[in-house]
Every structure is written in structure tokens, then in C-alpha cells.
MITOR-642103 format. One record per atom (N, C-alpha, C, O): residue number from 1; x, y, z. Coordinates in Angstrom, 2 decimals. Example, Ala and Ser with C-alpha at 12.3 -4.5 7.8 and 13.67 -1.06 7.14 Angstrom:
REM MITOR-642103
+-----+---------+---------+---------+
|   i |       x |       y |       z |
+-----+---------+---------+---------+
|   1 |   13.19 |   -5.69 |    7.80 |
|   1 |   12.30 |   -4.50 |    7.80 |
|   1 |   13.20 |   -3.30 |    7.80 |
|   1 |   14.24 |   -3.32 |    8.46 |
|   2 |   12.85 |   -2.25 |    7.08 |
|   2 |   13.67 |   -1.06 |    7.14 |
|   2 |   12.90 |    0.03 |    7.87 |
|   2 |   13.41 |    1.14 |    8.04 |
+-----+---------+---------+---------+
This chain:
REM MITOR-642103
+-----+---------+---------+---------+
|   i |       x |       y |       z |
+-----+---------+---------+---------+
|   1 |  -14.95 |  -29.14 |   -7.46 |
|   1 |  -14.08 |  -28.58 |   -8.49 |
|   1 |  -14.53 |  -27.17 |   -8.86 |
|   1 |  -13.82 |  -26.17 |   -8.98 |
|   2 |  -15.48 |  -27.25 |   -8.99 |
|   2 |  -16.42 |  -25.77 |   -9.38 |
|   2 |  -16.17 |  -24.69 |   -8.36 |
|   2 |  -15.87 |  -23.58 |   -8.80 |
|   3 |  -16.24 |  -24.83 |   -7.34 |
|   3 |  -15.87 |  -24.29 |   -6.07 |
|   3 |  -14.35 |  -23.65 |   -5.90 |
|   3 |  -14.07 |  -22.58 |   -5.36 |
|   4 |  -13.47 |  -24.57 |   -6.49 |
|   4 |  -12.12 |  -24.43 |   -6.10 |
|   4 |  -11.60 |  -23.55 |   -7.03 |
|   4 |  -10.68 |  -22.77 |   -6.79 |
|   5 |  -12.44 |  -23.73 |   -8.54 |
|   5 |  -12.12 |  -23.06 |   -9.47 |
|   5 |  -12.77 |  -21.35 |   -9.27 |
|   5 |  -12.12 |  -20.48 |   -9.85 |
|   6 |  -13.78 |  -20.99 |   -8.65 |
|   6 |  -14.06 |  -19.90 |   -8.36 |
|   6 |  -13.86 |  -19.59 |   -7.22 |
|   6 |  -14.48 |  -18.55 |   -7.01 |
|   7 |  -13.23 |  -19.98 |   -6.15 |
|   7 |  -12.45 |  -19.20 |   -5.19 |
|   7 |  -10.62 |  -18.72 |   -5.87 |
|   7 |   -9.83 |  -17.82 |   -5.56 |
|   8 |  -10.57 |  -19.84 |   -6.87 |
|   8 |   -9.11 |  -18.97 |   -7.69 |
|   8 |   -9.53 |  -17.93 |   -8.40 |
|   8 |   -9.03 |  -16.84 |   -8.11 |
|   9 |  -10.63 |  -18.00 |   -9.61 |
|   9 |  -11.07 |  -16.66 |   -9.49 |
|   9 |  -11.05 |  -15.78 |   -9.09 |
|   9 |  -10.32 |  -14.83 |   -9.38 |
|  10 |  -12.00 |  -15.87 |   -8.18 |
|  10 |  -11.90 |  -14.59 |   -6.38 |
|  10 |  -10.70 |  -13.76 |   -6.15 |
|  10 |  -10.60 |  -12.54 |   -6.08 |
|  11 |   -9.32 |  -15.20 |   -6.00 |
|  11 |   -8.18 |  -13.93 |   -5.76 |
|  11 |   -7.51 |  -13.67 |   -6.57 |
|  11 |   -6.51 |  -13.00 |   -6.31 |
|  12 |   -7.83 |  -14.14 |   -8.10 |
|  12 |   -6.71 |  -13.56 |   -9.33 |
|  12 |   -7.67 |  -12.49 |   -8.98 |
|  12 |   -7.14 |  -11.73 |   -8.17 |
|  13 |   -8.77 |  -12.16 |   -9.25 |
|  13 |   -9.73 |  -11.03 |   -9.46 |
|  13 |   -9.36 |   -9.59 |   -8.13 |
|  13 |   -9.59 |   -8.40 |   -8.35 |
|  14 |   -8.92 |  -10.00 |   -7.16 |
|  14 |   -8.45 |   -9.28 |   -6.04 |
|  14 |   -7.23 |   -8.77 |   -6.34 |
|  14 |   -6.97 |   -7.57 |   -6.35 |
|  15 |   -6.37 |   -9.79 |   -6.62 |
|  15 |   -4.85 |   -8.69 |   -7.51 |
|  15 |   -4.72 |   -8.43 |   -8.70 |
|  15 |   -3.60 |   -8.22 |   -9.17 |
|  16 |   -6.10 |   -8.37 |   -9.66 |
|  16 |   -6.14 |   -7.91 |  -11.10 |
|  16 |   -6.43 |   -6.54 |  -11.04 |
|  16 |   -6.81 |   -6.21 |  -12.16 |
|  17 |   -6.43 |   -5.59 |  -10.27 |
|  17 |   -6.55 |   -3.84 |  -10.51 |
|  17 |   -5.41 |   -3.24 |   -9.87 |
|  17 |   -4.76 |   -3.73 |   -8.94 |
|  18 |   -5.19 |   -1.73 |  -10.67 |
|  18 |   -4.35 |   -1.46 |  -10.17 |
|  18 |   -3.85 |   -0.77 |   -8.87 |
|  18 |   -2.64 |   -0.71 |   -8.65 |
|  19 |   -4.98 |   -0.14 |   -7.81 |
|  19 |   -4.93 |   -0.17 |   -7.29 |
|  19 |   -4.72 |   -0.64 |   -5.72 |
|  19 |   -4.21 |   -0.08 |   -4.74 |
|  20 |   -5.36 |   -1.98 |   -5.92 |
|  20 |   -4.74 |   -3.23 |   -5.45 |
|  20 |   -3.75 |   -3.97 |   -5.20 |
|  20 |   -3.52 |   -4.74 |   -4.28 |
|  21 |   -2.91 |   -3.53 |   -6.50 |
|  21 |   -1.61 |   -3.86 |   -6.83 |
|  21 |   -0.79 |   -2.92 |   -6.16 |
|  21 |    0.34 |   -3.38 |   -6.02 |
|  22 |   -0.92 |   -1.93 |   -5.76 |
|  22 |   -0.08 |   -0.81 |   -5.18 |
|  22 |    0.05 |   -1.46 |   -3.47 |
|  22 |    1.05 |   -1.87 |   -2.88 |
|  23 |   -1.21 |   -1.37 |   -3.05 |
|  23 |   -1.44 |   -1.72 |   -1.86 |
|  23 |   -0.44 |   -3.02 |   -1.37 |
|  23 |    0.09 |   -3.08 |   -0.26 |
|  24 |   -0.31 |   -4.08 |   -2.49 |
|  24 |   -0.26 |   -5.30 |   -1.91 |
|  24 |    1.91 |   -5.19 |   -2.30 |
|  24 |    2.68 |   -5.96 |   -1.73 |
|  25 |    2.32 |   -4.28 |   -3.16 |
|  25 |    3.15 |   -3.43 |   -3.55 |
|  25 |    3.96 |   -3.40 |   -1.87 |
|  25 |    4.79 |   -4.13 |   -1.32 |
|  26 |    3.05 |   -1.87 |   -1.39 |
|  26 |    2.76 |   -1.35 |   -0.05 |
|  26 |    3.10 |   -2.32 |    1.35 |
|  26 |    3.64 |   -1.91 |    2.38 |
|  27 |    2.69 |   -3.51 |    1.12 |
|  27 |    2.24 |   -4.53 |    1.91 |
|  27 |    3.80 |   -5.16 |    2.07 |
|  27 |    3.94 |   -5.85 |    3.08 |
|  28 |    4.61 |   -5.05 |    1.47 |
|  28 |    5.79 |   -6.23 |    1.05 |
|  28 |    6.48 |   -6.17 |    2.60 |
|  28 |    7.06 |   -7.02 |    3.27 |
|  29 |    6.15 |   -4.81 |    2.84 |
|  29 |    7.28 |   -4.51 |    4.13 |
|  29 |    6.38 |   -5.08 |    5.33 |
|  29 |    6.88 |   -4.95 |    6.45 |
|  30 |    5.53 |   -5.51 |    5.28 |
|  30 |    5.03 |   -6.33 |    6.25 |
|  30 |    3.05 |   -5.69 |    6.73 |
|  30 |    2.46 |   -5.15 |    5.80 |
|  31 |    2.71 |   -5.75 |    7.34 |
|  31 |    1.92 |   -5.11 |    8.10 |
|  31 |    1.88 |   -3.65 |    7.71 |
|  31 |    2.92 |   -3.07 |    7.41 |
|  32 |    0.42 |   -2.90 |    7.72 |
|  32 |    0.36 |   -1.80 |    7.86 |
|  32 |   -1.02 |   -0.99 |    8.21 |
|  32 |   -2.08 |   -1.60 |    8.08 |
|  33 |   -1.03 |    0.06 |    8.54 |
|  33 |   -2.26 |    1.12 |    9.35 |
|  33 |   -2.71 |    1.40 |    8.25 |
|  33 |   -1.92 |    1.74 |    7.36 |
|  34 |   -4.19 |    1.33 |    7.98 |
|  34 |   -4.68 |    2.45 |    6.88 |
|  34 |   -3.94 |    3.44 |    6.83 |
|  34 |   -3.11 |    3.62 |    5.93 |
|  35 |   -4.15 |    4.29 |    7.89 |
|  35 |   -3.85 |    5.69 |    8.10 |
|  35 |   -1.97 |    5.90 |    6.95 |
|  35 |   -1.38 |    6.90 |    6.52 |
|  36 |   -1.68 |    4.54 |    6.89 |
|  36 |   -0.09 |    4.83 |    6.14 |
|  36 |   -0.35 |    4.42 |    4.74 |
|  36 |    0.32 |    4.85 |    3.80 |
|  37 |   -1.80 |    3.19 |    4.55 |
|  37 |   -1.68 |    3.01 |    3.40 |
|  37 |   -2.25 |    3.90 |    2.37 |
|  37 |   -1.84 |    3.94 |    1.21 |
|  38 |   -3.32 |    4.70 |    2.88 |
|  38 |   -3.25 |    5.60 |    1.87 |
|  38 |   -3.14 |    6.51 |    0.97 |
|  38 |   -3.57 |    6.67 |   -0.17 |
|  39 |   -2.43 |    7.13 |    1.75 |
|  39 |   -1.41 |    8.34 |    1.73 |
|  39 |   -0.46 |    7.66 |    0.63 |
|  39 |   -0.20 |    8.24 |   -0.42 |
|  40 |    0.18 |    6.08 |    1.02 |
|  40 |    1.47 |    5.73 |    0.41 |
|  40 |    0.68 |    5.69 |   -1.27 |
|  40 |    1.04 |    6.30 |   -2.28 |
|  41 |   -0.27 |    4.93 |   -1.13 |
|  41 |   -0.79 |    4.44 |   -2.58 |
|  41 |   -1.61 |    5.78 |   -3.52 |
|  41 |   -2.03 |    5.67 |   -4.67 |
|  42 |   -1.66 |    6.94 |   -2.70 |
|  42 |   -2.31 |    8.10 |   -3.45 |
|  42 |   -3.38 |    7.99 |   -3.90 |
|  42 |   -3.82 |    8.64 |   -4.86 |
|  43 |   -4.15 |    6.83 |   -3.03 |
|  43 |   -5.69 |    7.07 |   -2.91 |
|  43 |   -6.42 |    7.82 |   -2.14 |
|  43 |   -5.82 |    8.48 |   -1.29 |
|  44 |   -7.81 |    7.93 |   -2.23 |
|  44 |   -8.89 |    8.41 |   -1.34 |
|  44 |   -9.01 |    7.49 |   -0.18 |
|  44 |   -9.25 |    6.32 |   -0.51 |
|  45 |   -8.92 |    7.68 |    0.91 |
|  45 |   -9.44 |    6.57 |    2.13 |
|  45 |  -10.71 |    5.85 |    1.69 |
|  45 |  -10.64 |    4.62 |    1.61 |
|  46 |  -11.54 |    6.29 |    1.48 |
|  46 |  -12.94 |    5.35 |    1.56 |
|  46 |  -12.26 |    4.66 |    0.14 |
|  46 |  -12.24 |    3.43 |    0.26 |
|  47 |  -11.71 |    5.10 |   -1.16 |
|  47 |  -11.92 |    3.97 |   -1.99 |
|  47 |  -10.64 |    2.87 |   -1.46 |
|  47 |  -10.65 |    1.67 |   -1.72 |
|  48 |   -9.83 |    3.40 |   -0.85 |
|  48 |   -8.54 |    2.76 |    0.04 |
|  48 |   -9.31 |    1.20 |    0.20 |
|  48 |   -9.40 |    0.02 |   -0.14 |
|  49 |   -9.80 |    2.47 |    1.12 |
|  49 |  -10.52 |    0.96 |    2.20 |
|  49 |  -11.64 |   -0.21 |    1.56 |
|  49 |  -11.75 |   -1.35 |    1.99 |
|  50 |  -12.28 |    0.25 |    0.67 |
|  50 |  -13.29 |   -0.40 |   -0.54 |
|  50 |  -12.47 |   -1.63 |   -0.92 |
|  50 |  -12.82 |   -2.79 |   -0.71 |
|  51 |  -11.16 |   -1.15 |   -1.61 |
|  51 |  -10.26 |   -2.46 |   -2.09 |
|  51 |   -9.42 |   -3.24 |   -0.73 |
|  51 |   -9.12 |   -4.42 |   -0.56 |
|  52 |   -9.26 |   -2.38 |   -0.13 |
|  52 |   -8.91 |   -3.39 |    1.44 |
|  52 |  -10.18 |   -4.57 |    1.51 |
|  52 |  -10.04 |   -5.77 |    1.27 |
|  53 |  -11.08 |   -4.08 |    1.78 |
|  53 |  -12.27 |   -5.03 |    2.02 |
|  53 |  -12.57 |   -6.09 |    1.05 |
|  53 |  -13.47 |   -6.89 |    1.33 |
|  54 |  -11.89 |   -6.20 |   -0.09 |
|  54 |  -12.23 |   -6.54 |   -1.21 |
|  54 |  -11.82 |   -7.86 |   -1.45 |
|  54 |  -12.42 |   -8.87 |   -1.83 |
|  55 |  -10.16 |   -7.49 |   -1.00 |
|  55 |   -8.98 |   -8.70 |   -0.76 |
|  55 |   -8.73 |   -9.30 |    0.43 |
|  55 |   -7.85 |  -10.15 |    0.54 |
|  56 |   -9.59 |   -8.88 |    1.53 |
|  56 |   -9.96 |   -9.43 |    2.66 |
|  56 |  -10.80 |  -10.75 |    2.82 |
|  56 |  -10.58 |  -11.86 |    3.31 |
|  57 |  -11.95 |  -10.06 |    2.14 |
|  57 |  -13.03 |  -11.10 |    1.54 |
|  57 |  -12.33 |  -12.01 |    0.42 |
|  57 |  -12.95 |  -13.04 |    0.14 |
|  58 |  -11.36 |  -11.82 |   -0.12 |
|  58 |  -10.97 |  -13.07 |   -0.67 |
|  58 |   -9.99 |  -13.69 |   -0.83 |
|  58 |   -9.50 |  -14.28 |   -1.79 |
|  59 |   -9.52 |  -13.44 |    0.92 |
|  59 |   -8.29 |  -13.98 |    1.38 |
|  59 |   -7.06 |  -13.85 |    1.01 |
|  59 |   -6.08 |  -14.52 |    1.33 |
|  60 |   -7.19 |  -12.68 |    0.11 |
|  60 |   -5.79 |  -12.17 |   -0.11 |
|  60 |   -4.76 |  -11.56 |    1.34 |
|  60 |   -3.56 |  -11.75 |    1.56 |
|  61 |   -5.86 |  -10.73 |    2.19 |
|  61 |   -5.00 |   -9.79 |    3.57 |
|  61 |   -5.57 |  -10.47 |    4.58 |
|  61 |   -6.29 |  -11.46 |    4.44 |
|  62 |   -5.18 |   -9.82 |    5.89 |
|  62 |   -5.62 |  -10.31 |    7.05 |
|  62 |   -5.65 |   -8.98 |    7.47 |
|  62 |   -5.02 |   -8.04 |    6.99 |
|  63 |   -6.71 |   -8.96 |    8.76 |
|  63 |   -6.66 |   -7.51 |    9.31 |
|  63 |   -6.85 |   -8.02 |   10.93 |
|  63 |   -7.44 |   -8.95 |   11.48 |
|  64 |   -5.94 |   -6.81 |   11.42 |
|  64 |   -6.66 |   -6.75 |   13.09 |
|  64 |   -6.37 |   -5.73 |   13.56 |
|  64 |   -5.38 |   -5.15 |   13.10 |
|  65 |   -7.17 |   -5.11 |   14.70 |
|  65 |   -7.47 |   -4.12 |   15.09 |
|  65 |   -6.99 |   -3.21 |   16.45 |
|  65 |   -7.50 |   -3.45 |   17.54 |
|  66 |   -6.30 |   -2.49 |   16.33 |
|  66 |   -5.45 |   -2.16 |   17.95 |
|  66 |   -5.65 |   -0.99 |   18.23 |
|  66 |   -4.76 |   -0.14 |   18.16 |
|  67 |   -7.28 |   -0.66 |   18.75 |
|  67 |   -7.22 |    0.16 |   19.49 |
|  67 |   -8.47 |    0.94 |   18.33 |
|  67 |   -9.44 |    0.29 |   17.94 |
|  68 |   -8.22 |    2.55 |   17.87 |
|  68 |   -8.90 |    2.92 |   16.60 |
|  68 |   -8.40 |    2.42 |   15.21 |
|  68 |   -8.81 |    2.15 |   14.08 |
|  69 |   -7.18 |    2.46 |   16.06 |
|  69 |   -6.18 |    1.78 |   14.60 |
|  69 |   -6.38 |    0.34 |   13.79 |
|  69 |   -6.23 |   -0.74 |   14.36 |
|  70 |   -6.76 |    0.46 |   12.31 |
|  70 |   -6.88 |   -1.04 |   11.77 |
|  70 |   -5.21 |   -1.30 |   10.86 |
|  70 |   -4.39 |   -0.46 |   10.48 |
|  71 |   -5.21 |   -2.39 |   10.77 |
|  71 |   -3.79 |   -2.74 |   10.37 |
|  71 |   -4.15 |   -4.19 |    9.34 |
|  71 |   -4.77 |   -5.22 |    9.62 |
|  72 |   -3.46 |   -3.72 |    8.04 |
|  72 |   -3.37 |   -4.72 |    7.36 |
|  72 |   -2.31 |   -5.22 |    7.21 |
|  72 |   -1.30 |   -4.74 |    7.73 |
|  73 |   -2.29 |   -6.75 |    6.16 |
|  73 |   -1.09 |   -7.13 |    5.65 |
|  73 |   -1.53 |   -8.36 |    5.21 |
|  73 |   -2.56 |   -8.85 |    5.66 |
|  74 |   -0.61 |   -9.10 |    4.09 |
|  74 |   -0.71 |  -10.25 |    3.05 |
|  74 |   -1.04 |  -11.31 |    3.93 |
|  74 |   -0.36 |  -11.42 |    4.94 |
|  75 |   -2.16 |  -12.26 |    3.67 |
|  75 |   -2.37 |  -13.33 |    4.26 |
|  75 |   -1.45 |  -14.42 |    3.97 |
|  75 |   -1.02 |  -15.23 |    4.79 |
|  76 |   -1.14 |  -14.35 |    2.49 |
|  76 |   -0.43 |  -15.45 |    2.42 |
|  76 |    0.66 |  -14.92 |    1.32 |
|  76 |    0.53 |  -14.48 |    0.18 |
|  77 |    1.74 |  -15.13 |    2.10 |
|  77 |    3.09 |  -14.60 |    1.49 |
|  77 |    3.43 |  -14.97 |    0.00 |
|  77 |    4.29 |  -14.51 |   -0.75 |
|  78 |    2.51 |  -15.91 |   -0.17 |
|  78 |    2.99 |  -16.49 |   -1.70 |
|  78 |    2.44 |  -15.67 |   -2.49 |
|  78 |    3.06 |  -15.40 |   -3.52 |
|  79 |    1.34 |  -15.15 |   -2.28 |
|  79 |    0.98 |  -13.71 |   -3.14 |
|  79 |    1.92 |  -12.73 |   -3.78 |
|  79 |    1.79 |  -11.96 |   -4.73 |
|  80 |    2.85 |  -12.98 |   -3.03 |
|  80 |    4.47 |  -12.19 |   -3.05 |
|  80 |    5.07 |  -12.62 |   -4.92 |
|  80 |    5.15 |  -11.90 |   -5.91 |
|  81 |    5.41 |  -14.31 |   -4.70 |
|  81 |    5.58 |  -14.65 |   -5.64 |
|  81 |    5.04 |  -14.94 |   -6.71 |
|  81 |    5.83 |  -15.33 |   -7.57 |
|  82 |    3.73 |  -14.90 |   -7.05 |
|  82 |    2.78 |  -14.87 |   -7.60 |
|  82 |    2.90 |  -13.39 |   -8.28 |
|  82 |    2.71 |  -13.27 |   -9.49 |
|  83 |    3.24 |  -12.19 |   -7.40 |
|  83 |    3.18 |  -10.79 |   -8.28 |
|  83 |    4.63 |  -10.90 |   -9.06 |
|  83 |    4.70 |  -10.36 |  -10.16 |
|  84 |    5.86 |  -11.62 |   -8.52 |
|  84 |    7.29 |  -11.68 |   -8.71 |
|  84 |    7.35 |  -12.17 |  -10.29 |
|  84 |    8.14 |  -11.69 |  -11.11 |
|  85 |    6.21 |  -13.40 |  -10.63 |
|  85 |    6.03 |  -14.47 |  -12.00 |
|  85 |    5.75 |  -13.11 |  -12.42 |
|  85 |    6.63 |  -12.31 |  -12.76 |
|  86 |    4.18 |  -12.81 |  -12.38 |
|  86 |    3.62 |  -11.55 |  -13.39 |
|  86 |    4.64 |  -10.58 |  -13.76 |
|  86 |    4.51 |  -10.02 |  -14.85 |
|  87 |    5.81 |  -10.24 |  -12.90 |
|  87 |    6.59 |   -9.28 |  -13.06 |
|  87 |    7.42 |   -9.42 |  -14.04 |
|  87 |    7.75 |   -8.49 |  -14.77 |
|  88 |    7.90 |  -10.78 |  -14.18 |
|  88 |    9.19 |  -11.25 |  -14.69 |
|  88 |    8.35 |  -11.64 |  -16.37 |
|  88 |    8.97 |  -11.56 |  -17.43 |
|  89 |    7.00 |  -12.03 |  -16.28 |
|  89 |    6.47 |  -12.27 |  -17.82 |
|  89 |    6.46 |  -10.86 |  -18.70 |
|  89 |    6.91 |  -10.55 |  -19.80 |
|  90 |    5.60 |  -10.04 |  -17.51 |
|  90 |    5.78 |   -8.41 |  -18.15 |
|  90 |    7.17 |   -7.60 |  -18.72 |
|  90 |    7.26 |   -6.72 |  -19.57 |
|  91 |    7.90 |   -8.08 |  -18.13 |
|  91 |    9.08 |   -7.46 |  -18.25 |
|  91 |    9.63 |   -8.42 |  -19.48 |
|  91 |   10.13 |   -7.69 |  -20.34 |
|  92 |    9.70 |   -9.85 |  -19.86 |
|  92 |    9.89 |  -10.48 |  -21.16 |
|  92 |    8.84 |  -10.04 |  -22.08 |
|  92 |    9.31 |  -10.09 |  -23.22 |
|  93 |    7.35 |   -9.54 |  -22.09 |
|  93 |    6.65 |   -8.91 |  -22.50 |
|  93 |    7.57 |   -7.84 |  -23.35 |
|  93 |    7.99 |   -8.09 |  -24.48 |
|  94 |    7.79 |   -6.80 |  -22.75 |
|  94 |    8.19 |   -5.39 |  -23.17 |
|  94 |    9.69 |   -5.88 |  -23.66 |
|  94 |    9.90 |   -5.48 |  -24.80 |
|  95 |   10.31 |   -6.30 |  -23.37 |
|  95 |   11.42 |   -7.11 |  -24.20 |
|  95 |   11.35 |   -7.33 |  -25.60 |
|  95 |   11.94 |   -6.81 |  -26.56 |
|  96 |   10.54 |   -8.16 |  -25.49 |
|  96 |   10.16 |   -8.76 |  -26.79 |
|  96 |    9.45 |   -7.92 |  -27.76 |
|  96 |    9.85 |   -7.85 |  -28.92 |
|  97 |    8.53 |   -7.35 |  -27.39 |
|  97 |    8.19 |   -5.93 |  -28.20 |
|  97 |    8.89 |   -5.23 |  -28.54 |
|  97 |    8.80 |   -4.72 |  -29.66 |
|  98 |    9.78 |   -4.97 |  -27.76 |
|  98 |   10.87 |   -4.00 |  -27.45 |
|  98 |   11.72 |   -4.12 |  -28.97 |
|  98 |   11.78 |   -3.31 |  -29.89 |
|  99 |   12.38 |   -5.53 |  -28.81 |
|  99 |   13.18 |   -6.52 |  -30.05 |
|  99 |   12.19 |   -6.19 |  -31.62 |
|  99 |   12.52 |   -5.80 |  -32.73 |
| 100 |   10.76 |   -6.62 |  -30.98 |
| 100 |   10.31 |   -6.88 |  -32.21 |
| 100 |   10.50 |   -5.62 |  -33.33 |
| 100 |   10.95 |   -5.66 |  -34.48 |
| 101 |    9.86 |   -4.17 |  -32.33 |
| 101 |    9.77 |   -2.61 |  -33.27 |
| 101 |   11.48 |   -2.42 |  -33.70 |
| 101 |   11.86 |   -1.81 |  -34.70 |
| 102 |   12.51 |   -3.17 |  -32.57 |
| 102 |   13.73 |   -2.71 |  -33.81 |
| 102 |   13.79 |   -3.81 |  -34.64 |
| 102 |   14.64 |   -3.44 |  -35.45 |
| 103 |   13.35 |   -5.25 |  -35.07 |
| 103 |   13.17 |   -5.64 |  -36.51 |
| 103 |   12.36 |   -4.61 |  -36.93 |
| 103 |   12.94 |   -3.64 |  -36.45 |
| 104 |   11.56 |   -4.25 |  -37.41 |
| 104 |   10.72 |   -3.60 |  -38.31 |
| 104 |   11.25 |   -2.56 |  -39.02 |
| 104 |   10.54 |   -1.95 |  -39.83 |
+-----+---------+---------+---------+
């Protein structure tokens, strides 16, 4: 149990920054080259690649390698819907705030 509960850890903790979030953003269209992701996400390559490695290690991406070229993309598609929930709470979030400052 202890185990299962800190490997969920692991990957809320992998899509809790925002950088990460861009990437995996990035990712929707399938597969992709460093060389495209970081340019797209308006990072530095080395810290690019820091959070690539990050969500690798905790099974958020998958990577393989063709040639010099490395290529990422979502290991497991449900990650997808998982950002889709967060999206849809945030957005009733700011709603509701939204409502609340015109009571006031």
C-alpha cells in the first residue's frame, strides 16, 4: 500500500510544475524530438531535458532514440484526461470567484 501510494505521488509530482505541464501540453499531438520541444515550450534545452528525465523516471513519457535524434511522448494517454479533470475544476475555480467578487 505504501508503495502504491508513493509511486502516485511520483506522478502527481511529475505533472505538478509548470513547465512540465507545457511539455505534456506539447505532447498531445503525439510524439516528439527534443530539438521541437524546446523551442515549442520556451525553455532552455538542458532544463528541457532535466524535466523530460524527470517524467520519464516516473512513468509519465516514454522515450526512444533514432539515430542522434531522441523523441518523446505520453506513456500513458490517460494523463491526457487527468490534465482535462484539472482543467475543467480550474476553470469552475475562476467561475466561482469570478461570481463570488460580483456578489461583493
Amino acid at each position: 500500500m505504501r508503495e502504491l501510494i508513493e509511486l502516485r505521488a511520483e506522478i502527481l509530482k511529475a505533472l505538478g510544475q509548470p513547465t512540465r505541464l507545457k511539455i505534456i501540453d506539447f505532447l498531445r499531438d503525439g510524439e516528439r524530438c527534443v530539438c521541437e520541444i524546446f523551442p515549442a515550450i520556451g525553455e532552455e534545452q538542458s532544463n528541457t531535458s532535466r524535466h523530460l528525465n524527470m517524467m520519464l523516471t516516473a512513468g509519465v513519457l516514454s522515450r526512444r532514440k533514432d539515430g542522434l535524434k531522441i523523441y518523446y511522448a505520453i506513456k500513458h494517454h490517460e494523463i491526457f484526461e487527468v490534465m482535462d479533470i484539472v482543467t475543467g475544476i480550474v476553470k469552475r475555480e475562476i467561475y466561482g470567484r469570478h461570481d463570488l467578487l460580483k456578489a461583493v
